[in-house]
C-alpha positions in Angstrom: 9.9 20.9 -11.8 10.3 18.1 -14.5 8.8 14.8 -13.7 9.4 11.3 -14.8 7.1 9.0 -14.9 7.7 5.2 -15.1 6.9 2.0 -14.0 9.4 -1.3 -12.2 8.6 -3.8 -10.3 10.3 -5.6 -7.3 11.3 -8.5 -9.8 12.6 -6.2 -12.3 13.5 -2.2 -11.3 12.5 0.2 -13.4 12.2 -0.7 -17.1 10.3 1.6 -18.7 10.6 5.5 -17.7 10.8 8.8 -19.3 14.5 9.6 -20.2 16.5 12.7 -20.1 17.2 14.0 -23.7 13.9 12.5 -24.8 10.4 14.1 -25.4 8.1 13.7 -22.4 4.6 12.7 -22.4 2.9 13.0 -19.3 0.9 10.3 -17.5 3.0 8.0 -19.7 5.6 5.1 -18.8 7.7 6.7 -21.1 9.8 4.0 -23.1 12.0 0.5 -22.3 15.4 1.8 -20.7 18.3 0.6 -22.2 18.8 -3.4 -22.5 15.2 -4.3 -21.9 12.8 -5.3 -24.0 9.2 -4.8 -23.8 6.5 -5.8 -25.1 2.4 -5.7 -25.4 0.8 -8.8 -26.1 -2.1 -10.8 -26.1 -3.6 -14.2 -24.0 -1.5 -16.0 -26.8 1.4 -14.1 -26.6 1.5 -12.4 -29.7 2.4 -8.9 -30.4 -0.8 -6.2 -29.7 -0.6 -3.2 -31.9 -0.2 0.7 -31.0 -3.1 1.9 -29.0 -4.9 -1.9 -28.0 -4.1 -3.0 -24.3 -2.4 -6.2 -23.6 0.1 -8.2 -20.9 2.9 -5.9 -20.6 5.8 -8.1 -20.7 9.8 -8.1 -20.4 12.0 -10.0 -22.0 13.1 -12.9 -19.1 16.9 -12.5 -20.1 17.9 -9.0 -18.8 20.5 -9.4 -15.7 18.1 -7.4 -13.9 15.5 -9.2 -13.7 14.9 -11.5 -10.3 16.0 -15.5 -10.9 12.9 -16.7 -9.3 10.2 -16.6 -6.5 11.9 -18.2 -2.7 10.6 -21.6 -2.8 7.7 -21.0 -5.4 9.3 -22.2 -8.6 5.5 -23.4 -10.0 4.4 -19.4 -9.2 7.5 -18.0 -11.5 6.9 -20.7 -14.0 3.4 -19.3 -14.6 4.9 -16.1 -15.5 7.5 -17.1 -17.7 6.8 -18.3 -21.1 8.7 -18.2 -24.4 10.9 -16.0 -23.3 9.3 -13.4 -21.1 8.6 -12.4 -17.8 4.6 -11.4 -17.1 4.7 -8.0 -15.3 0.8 -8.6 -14.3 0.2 -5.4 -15.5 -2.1 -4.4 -18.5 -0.6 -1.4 -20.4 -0.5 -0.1 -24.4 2.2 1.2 -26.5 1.2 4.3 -29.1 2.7 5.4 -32.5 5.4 7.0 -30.8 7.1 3.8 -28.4 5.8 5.3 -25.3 3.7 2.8 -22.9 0.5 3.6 -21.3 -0.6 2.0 -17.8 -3.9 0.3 -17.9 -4.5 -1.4 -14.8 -3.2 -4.6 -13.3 -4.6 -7.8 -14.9 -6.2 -9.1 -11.9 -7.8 -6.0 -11.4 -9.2 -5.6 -15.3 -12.9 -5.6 -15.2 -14.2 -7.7 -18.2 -18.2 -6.9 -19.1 -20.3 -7.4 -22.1 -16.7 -8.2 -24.2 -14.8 -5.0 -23.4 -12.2 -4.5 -20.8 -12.6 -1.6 -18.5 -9.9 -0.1 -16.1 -11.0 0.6 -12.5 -8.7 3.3 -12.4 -11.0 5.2 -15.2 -14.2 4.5 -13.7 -12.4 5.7 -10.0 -11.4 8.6 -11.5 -14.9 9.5 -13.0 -16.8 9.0 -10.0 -14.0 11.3 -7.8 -15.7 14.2 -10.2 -18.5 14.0 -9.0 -18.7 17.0 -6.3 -20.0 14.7 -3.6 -17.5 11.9 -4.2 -14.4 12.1 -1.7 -13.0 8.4 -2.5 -13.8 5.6 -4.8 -13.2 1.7 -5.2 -14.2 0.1 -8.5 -14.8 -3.8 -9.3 -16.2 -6.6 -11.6 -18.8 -8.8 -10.1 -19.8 -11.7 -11.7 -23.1 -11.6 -13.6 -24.5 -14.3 -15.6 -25.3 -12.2 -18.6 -22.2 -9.2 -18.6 -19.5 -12.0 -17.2 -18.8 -9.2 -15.0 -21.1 -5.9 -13.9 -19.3 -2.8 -13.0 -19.6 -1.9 -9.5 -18.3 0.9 -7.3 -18.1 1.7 -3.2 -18.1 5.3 -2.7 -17.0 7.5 0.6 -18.9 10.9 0.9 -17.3 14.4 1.7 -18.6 16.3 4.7 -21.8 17.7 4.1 -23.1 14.7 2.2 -25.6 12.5 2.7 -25.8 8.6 1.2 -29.3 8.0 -0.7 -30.6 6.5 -3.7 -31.4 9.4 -5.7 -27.5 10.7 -4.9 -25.9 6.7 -5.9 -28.4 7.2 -9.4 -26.9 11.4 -9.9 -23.4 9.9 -9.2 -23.6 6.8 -11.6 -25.5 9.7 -14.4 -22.3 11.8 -13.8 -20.0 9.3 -14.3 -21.9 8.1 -17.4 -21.5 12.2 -18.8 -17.5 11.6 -18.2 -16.6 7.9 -19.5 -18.5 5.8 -22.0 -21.4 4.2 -20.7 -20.9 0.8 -20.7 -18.2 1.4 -18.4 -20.7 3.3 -15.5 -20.8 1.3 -12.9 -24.2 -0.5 -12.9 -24.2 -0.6 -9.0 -22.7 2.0 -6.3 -22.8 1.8 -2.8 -21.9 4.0 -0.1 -19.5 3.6 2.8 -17.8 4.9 5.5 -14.2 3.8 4.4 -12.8 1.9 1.6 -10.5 -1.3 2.6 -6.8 -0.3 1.8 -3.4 -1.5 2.3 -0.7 0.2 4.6 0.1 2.2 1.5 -3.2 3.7 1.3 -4.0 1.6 -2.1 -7.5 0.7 -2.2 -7.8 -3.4 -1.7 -9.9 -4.3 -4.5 -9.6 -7.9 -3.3 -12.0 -7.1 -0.4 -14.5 -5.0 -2.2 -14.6 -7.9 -4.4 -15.8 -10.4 -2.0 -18.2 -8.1 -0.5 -19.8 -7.9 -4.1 -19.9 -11.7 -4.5 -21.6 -12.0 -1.0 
């Protein structure tokens, strides 16, 4: 079975995808379907180039894109500007023209100058043999801006303690580069999550600023 990977929105539909009749890349958002334009840019709104993450943006004029937000016109305002739509979302573009998901922008942790995807660190810490599920925030520290922090649920036959939160962080440190381990994990019986079954970073995030 061939699989297509790509991204939409609710505002937009699907704008970037892989296409029939084109070379797939897996775990990519393939490229911007036809009449769209995409783009990766900066806070300033200028062009990122292949391989550095940015806004992932659309260009506001495409038919399919929504005409605004029911009685919020301030909230679509403040993700309009110069000509395109803010998808949220932080993604990068390679050599090729295929787009990369990063993580969404409200979710980007942002510690000692470098941006780190939660989705990464989640994923290292799920490696860990002990490790059934895993949430992943920034906290804010005075000195990082934000610290890396992960709740972690257990599989049967596991046990929370210190010495197993310091083996998981060393693991995860072994699998992703290590200013991105999580400086702090914490065990718990279940992670918050949506009807979806999408971890609510939201929460975990006020529980690390309490």
């Amino acid at each position: 079975m061939t699989v297509y990977d790509g991204i939409g929105q609710s505002e937009s539909h699907i704008f970037l995808a892989n296409q029939l009749g084109k070379p797939i890349k897996p775990g990519s958002l393939g490229a911007p379907l036809p009449g769209y334009r995409v783009a990766i840019v900066d806070d300033d709104g200028a062009p990122r180039p292949p391989g550095e993450p940015g806004h992932l943006v659309i260009g506001n004029d495409h038919p399919g894109l929504t005409l605004g937000y029911y009685r919020d016109p301030e909230r679509w305002a403040s993700v309009n500007h110069g000509g395109w739509y803010d998808t949220k979302d932080f993604a990068y573009v390679d050599e090729d023209g295929c787009y990369w998901y990063v993580s969404r922008s409200d979710d980007l942790i942002k510690s000692r100058g470098y941006l780190i995807s939660p989705k990464e660190v989640e994923s290292a810490l799920m490696e860990h043999p002990a490790v059934l599920e895993a949430g992943v925030v920034g906290v804010p520290d005075p000195v990082m801006g934000q610290k890396v922090c992960g709740w972690v649920t257990l599989k049967p036959g596991f046990a929370a303690s210190p010495a197993l939160a310091e083996e998981v962080k060393a693991h995860a440190r072994r699998t992703i580069a290590p200013f991105k381990t999580p400086q702090e994990v914490t065990f718990v019986a279940e992670l918050p999550k949506t009807l979806t079954g999408k971890v609510l970073r939201r929460e975990l995030r006020a529980q690390g600023a309490a």
